[in-house]
N, C-alpha and C positions, 0 to 999 in steps of 0.2 A: 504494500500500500504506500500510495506517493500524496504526499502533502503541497498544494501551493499556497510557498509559505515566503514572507518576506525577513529582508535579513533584520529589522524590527518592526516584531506587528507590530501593530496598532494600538494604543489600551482603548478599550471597550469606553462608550459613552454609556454612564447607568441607568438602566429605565425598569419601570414595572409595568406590568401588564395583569391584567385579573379577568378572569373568566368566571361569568354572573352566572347563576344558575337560576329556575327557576321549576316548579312542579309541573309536569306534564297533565293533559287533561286525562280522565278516564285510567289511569294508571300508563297512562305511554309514558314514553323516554322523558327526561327534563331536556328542558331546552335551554340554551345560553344567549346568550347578545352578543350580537355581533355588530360591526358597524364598517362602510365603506370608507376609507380616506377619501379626502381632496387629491384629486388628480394633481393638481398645484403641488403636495407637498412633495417632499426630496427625497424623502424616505418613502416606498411603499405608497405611492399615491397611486389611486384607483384599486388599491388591493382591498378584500375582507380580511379584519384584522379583531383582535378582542380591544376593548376600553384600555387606554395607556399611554407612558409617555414617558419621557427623560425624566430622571430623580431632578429637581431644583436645588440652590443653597440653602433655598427658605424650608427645603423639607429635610434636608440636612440639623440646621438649627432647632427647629420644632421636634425633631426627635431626639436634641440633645436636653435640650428644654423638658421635655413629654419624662423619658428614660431616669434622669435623675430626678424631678419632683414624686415620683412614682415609685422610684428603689427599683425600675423593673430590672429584670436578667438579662431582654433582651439586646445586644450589639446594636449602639447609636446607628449602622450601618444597614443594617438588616429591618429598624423600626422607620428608617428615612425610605425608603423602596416600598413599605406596605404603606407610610401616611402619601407616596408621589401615586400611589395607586389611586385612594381613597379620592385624592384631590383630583385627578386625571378621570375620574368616571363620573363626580359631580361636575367637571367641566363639560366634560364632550358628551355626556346621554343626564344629566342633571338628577341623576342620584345621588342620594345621600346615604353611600354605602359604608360600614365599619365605622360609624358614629350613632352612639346612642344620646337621648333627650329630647326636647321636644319638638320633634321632627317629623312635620306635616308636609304638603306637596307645596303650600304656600310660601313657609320657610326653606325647604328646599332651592326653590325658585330664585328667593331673595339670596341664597348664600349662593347660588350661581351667578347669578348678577354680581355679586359682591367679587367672586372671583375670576370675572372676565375682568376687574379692574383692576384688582392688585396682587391676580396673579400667589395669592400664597394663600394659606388653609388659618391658620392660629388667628387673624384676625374675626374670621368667621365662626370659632368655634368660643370666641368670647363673646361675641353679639349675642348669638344664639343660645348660649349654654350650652354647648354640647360640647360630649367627652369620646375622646378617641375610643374604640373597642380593636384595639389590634388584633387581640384574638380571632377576630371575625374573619381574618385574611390570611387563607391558608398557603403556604409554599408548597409549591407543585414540580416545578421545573426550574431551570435554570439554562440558557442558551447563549455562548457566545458563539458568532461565527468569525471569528478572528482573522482567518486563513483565505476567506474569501474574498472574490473580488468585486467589492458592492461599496457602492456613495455613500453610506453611514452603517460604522459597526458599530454596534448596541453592544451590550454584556446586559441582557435582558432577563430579569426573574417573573418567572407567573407565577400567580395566583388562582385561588379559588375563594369564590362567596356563592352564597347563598342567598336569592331574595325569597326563599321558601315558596309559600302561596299568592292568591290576589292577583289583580289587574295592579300594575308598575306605570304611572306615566312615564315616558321617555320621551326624548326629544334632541336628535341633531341639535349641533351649536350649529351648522351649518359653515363652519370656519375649516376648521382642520376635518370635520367629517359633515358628510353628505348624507348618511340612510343610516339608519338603526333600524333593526329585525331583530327578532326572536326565533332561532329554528335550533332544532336537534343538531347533534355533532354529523350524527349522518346523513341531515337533510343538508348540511353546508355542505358535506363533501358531494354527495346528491346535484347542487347549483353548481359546484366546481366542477365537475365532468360535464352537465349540460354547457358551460359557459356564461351562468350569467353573472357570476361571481369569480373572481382572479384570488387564489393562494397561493402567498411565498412559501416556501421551503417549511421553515418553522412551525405558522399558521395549519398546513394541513398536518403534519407528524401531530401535534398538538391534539385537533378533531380528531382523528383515530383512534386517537388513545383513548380522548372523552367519549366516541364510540362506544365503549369498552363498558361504558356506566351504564347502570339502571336508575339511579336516582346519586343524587349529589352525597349522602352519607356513602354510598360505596366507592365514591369517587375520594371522598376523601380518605377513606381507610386504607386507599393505595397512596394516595401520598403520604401518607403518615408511614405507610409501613415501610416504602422505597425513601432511602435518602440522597435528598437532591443533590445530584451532581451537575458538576458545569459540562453542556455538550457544545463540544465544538467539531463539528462538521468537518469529517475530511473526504477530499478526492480518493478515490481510490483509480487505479489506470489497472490494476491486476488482470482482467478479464477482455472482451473483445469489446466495447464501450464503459469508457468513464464513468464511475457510481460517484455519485454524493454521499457519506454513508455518516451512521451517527454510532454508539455506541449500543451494544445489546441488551445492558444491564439497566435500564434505566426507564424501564414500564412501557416503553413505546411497541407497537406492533408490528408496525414497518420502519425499518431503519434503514433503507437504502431506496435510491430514487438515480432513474439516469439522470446525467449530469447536463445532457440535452433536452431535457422537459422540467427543468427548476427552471421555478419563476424568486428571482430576488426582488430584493429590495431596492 
């Protein structure tokens, strides 16, 4: 196996990503949120992608802030990634995910608003009262593609939540994302074969695996039970066309894809 590798990567830009779940009807699959980029953006525009975005300084400080008022256990580093999640899904689909208090669709609204201005989460959870719930944001996965040869490397952690039951308003900012949908892991992959939805590399290994669930509790009992390792994606040339390959051991189903039918970033 051959790697193209540079004589120094890259270091990864740090982003989180969370994958919503919610209860299917009549006992079907749960379905997740998904949401279409702007064509416009640099990264990944026009792709189906989950709720996310690059860590800020501001969610840096607010998890140092957050971490010692609280005595938590958790690495300033690890709590900065689950609050740029929380903040990055009230932004682009206006939930109010991993924050408990009192937290209506009205409020909601207003702490969206609030954060198309200034861009960071701790002012809004003073206005509001509301207290972070980090526990609510489970680590799933972890993806760098270092090696690749794509306009922006991420060193990207997923998540998992749960919006349980209920009708969810949601709502495009209409900025950085164009369509919010709700469908099962295998109806996106479903729209990815018809063509009317585009997935990078990542994005479908990801649906496969969520695939794999019956409901969000057994999706979490797999993350909990596998520990997240970082995949970075190599070439492989061994065989008679180029694979993409990822690692075996790390919950995925499919781990290889030709190297001529990946869609990047």
């Amino acid at each position: 196996m051959t790697s193209a590798t540079q004589a120094e990567p890259p270091l990864g830009i740090p982003a989180a990503t969370v994958v919503i779940f919610r209860n299917g009807e009549n006992d079907a699959p749960p379905e997740i949120l998904m949401q279409i980029r702007s064509r416009t953006m640099a990264f990944a525009g026009g792709m189906a992608v989950f709720p996310g975005g690059r860590v800020d300084d501001a969610d840096f400080e607010l998890a140092e802030e957050w971490t010692a008022k609280r005595e938590l256990a958790m690495p300033v580093d690890e709590a900065a990634h689950r609050i740029a999640a929380i903040r990055e899904t009230l932004e682009e689909a206006g939930l109010a995910l991993g924050m408990t208090g009192a937290i209506t669709e009205q409020t909601a609204k207003a702490g969206r608003e609030m954060l198309d201005k200034d861009n960071t989460l701790a002012p809004i959870l003073d206005t509001f009262g509301w207290q972070l719930n980090l526990d609510a944001i489970i680590p799933f996965a972890r993806w760098f593609p270092k090696n690749e040869n794509i306009s922006r490397v991420y060193d990207t952690r997923f998540y998992l939540a749960d919006m349980g039951t209920g009708d969810v308003t949601i709502s495009a900012d209409n900025s950085e994302t164009t369509r919010l949908f709700w469908v099962t892991a295998q109806g996106a992959l479903k729209m990815a074969e018809e063509g009317e939805i585009k997935l990078i590399f990542p994005t479908r290994r990801n649906l496969e695996r969520l695939a794999l669930f019956n409901s969000f509790e057994e999706a979490r009992a797999q993350a909990e039970a596998i520990p997240v390792k970082t995949i970075i994606p190599q070439i492989d040339e061994s065989g008679d066309q180029p694979m993409l390959r990822i690692m075996e051991d790390a919950g995925y189903p499919i781990t290889a894809e030709f190297l001529d039918t990946v869609m990047r970033g």
